[in-house]
C-alpha positions in Angstrom: 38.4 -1.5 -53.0 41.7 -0.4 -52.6 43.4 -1.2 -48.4 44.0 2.2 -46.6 47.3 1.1 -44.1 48.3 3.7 -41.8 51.8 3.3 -40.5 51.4 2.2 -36.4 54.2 5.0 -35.9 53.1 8.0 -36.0 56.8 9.5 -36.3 56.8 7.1 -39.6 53.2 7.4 -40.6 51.5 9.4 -43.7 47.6 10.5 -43.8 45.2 9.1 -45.5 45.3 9.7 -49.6 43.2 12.1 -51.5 42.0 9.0 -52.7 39.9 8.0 -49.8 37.7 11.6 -49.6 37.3 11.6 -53.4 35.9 7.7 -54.1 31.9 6.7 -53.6 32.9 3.3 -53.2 34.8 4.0 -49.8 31.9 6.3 -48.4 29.1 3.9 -48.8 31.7 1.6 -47.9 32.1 3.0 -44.3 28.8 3.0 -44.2 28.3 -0.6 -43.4 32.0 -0.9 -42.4 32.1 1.3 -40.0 28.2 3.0 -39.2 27.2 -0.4 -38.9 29.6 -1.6 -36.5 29.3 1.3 -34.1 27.2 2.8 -31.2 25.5 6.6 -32.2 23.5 8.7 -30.0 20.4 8.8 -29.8 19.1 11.2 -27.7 18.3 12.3 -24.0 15.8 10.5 -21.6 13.3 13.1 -21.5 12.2 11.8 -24.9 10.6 8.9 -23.0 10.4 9.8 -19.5 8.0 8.2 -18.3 6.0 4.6 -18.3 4.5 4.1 -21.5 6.0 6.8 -23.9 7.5 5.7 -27.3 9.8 7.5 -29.2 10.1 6.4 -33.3 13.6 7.5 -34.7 16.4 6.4 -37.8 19.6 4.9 -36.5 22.0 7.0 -38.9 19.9 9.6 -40.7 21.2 10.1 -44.3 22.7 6.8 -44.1 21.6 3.2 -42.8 18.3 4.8 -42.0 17.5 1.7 -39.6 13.7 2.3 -38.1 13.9 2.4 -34.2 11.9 2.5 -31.2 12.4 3.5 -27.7 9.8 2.9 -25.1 9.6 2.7 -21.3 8.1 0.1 -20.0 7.8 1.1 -16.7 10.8 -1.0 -15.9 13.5 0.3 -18.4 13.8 1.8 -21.7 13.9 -0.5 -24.5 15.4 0.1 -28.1 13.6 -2.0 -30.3 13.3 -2.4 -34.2 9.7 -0.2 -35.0 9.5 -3.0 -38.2 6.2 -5.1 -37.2 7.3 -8.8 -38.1 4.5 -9.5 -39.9 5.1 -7.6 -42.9 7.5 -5.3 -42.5 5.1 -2.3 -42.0 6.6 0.4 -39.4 4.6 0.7 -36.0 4.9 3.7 -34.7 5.7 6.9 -36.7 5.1 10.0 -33.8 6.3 10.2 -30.3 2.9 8.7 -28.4 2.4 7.2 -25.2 0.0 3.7 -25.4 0.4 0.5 -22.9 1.0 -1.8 -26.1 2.9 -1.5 -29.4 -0.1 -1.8 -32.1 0.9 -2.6 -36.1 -1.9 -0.2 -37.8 -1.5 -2.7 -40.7 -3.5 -5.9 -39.4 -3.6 -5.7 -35.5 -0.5 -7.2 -34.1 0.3 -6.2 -31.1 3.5 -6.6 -28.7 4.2 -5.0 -25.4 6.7 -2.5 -24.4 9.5 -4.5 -24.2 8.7 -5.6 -27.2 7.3 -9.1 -27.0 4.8 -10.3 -28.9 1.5 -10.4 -27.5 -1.4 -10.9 -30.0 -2.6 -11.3 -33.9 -5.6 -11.9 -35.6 -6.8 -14.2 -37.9 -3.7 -16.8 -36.8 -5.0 -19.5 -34.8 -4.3 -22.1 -37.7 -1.1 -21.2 -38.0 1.3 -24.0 -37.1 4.4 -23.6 -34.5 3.7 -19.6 -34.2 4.6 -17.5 -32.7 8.5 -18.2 -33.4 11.2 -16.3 -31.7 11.3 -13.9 -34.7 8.2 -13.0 -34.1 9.3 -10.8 -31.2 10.5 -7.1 -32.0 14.2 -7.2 -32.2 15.9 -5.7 -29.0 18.9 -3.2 -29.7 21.5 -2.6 -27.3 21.3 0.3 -25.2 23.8 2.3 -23.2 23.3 5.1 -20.4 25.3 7.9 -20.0 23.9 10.5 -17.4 20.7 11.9 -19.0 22.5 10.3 -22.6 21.6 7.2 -24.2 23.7 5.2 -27.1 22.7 2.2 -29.7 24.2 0.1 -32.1 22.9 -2.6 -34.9 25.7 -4.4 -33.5 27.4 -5.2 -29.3 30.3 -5.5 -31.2 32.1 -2.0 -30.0 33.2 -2.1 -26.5 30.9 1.0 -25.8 31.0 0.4 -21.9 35.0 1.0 -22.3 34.1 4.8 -23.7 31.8 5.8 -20.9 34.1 4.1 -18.2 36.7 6.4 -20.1 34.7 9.4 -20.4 33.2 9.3 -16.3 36.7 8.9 -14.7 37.0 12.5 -16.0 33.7 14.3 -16.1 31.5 12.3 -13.3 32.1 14.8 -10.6 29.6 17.0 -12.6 25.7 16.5 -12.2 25.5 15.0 -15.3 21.8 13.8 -14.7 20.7 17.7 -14.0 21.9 18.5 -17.4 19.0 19.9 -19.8 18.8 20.9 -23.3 19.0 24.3 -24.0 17.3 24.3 -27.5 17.9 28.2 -28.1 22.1 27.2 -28.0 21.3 23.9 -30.4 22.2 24.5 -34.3 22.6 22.3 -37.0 25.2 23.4 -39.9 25.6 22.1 -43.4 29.1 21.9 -44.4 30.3 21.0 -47.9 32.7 18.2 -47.3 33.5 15.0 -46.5 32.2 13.6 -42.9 35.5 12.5 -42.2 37.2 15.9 -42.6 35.1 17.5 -40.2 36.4 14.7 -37.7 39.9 15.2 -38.8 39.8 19.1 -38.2 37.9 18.3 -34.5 40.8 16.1 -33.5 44.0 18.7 -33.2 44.5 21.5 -31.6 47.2 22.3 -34.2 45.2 24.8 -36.0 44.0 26.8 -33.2 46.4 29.9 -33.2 45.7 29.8 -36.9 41.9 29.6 -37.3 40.2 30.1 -33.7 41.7 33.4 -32.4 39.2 34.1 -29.6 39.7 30.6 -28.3 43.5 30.8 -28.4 43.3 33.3 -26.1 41.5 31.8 -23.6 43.8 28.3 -23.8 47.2 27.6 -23.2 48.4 25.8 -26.7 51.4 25.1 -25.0 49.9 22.9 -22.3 46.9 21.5 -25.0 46.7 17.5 -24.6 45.8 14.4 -26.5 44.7 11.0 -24.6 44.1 8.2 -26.9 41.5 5.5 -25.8 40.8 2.0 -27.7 37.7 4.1 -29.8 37.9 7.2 -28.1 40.2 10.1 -27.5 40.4 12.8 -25.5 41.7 16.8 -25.6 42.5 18.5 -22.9 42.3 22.6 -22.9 44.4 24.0 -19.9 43.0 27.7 -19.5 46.2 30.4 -20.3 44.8 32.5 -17.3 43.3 30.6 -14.9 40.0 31.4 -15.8 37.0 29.5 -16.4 38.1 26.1 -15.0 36.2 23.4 -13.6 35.9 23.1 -9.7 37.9 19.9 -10.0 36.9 17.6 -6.3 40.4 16.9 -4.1 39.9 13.0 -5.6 40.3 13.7 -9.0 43.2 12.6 -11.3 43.2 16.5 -12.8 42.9 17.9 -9.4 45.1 21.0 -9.4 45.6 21.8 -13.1 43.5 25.0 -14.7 41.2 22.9 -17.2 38.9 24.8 -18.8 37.8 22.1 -21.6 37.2 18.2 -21.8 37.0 17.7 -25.7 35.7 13.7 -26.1 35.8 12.1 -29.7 34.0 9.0 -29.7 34.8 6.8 -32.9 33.3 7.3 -35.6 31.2 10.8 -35.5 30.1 11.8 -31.9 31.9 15.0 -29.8 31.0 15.4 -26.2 33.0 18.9 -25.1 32.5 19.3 -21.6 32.5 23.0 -20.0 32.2 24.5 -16.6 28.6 25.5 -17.9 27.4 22.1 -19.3 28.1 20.2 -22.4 28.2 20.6 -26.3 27.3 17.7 -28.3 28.2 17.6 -32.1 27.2 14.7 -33.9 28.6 14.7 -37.2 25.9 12.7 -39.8 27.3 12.0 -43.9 24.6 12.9 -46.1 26.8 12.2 -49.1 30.2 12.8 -50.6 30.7 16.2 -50.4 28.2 17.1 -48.2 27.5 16.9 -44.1 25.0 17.8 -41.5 26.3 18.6 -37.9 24.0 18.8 -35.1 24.9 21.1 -32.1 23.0 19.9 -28.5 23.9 22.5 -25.8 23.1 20.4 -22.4 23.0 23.4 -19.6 23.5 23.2 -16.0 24.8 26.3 -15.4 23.7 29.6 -17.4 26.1 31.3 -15.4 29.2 30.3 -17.2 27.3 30.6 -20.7 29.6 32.3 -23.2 32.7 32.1 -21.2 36.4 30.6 -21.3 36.6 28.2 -24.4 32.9 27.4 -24.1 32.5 31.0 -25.4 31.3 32.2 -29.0 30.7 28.3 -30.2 28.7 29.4 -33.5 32.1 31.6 -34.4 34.1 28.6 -33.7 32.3 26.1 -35.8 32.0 29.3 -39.0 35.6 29.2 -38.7 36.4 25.3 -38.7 33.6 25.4 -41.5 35.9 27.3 -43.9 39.1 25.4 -43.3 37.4 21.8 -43.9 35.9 23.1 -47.0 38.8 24.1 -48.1 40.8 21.2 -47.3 37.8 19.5 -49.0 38.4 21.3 -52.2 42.3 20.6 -51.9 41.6 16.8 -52.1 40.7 17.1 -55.7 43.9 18.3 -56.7 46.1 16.5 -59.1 49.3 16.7 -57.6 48.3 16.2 -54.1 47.9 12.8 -52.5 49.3 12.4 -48.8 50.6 14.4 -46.0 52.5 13.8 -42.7 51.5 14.1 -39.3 52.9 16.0 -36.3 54.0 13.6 -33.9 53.0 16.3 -31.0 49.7 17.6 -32.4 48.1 15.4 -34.5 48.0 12.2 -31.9 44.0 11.8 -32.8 43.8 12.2 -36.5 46.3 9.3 -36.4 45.1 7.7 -34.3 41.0 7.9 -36.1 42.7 7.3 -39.6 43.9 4.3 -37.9 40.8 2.9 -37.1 39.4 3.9 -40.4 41.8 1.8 -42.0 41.3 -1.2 -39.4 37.0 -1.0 -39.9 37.5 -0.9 -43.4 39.8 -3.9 -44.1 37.5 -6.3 -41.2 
């Protein structure tokens, strides 16, 4: 496969090629480039609340498809493979609650934390059980009620939260709930990555979003770039709608009526004054992709107001352009563009790290 190089100086730099968003070889390869070698979400901790509840799930539906398990212990909530090591044979395929992990294949058996406790028929087997013989324990990372995984601790995933609570951990994150009648998903006909590319400017908002560019001031709108994260900022254009920022805080005084997160590759936290959308953006194949909204409510108050307002419009409207661009990509005479130094900070910076995963 061809090396993507994005120019380090964004003032110098040109996008990613048509090239990239038309070829199978480089989706399946950021698959297991990039997927693999990153943390996705994973759900809230209501899913296993309390001691013994397990929770089966895919790390990266449509794409790696690796079985998982989550289960409290009693003690802390696990994330183990739900692959029995005997012969493969999945344990545990609908949220239960049990005081053991049981392989309905031949008996074995392991605790919640996922250690090997019993299996029939083996006594003459010689030096078992091995190490392997364990579940495989996944890493697993806590954000307020949110929790994270990866195949891989290879991502600095502490780094992002760290990143993300300096601005947002003055709310009660932990009272947060899921408001399932605000939570959508939407098929869009494109290419993951253009979805992500679209997400991380503001640049098109007087253009596409003109509800929302009322309620922000484009002139004041901010990128902060982060190792593998990256931040927008939406100032409010009337002073509406802001957070109650506390006297210690590094944005104390400015009207902020947004937090917009990107965490690298394919997860959007956009914190509001009424709670926090989710998007998690999941490939399903070239030309196709599947993005789950997760409203988390603390406040039905502030519903449907300021730049948390009228979300389903917002996403119709970003849906169109990306398809578009989509379509564009397949044109002949076509092949790179240039970014604005000013407004396109995070598409550079995300082609970037496309670029960097895929040559490792």
């Amino acid at each position: 496969m061809k090396a993507f190089k994005i120019h380090p100086n964004i003032e110098e730099a040109e996008t990613l090629p048509s090239a990239f968003y038309r070829s199978q070889e480089v989706f399946d390869a950021l698959t297991e480039k990039v997927f693999a070698k990153t943390w996705q979400f994973i759900g809230d901790e209501t899913r296993v609340s309390v001691e013994g509840k397990l929770y089966p799930f895919n790390f990266l539906e449509y794409g790696l498809e690796e079985p998982m398990l989550l289960a409290n212990d009693g003690k802390q909530i696990n994330c183990l493979s739900n692959v029995c090591t005997h012969r493969g044979n999945i344990l545990c395929h609908d949220p239960s609650k049990a005081k053991n992990i049981l392989c309905g294949y031949h008996g074995r058996r392991f605790d919640l934390a996922g250690n090997f406790k019993h299996m029939p028929q083996f006594k003459q087997a010689k030096g078992f059980p091995r190490a392997e013989d364990h579940l495989h324990q996944f890493p697993l990372k806590h954000f307020g009620p949110w929790l994270f995984t990866s195949l891989e601790d290879s991502m600095d995933f502490q780094a992002v939260i760290d990143a993300m609570d300096s601005k947002v951990g003055f709310m009660p994150l932990n009272e947060f709930k899921l408001d399932e009648s605000h939570s959508k998903d939407y098929l869009v006909n494109a290419h993951w990555t253009l979805y992500c590319d679209n997400y991380l400017e503001g640049f098109h908002i007087p253009f596409v979003h003109d509800s929302l560019n009322q309620v922000l001031d484009y002139g004041k709108y901010e990128t902060v770039i982060y190792p593998e994260l990256n931040l927008q900022v939406g100032h409010s254009s009337g002073g509406e709608h802001v957070f109650d920022l506390p006297k210690d805080h590094e944005d104390y005084g400015q009207q902020i009526s947004a937090y917009y997160f990107w965490i690298f590759p394919n997860m959007m936290f956009n914190f509001y004054p009424w709670g926090c959308s989710i998007n998690i953006v999941k490939p399903i194949s070239l030309n196709r992709t599947k993005v789950s909204f997760l409203s988390y409510v603390y406040d039905e108050s502030k519903l449907d107001t300021g730049a948390g307002a009228a979300l389903d419009k917002v996403e119709r409207e970003d849906e169109f352009v990306v398809e578009g661009v989509f379509k564009g990509m397949k044109s002949r005479v076509y092949h790179t563009g240039r970014y604005s130094p000013e407004m396109e900070k995070g598409v550079h910076h995300f082609h970037s790290l496309l670029a960097d995963y895929l040559s490792r």
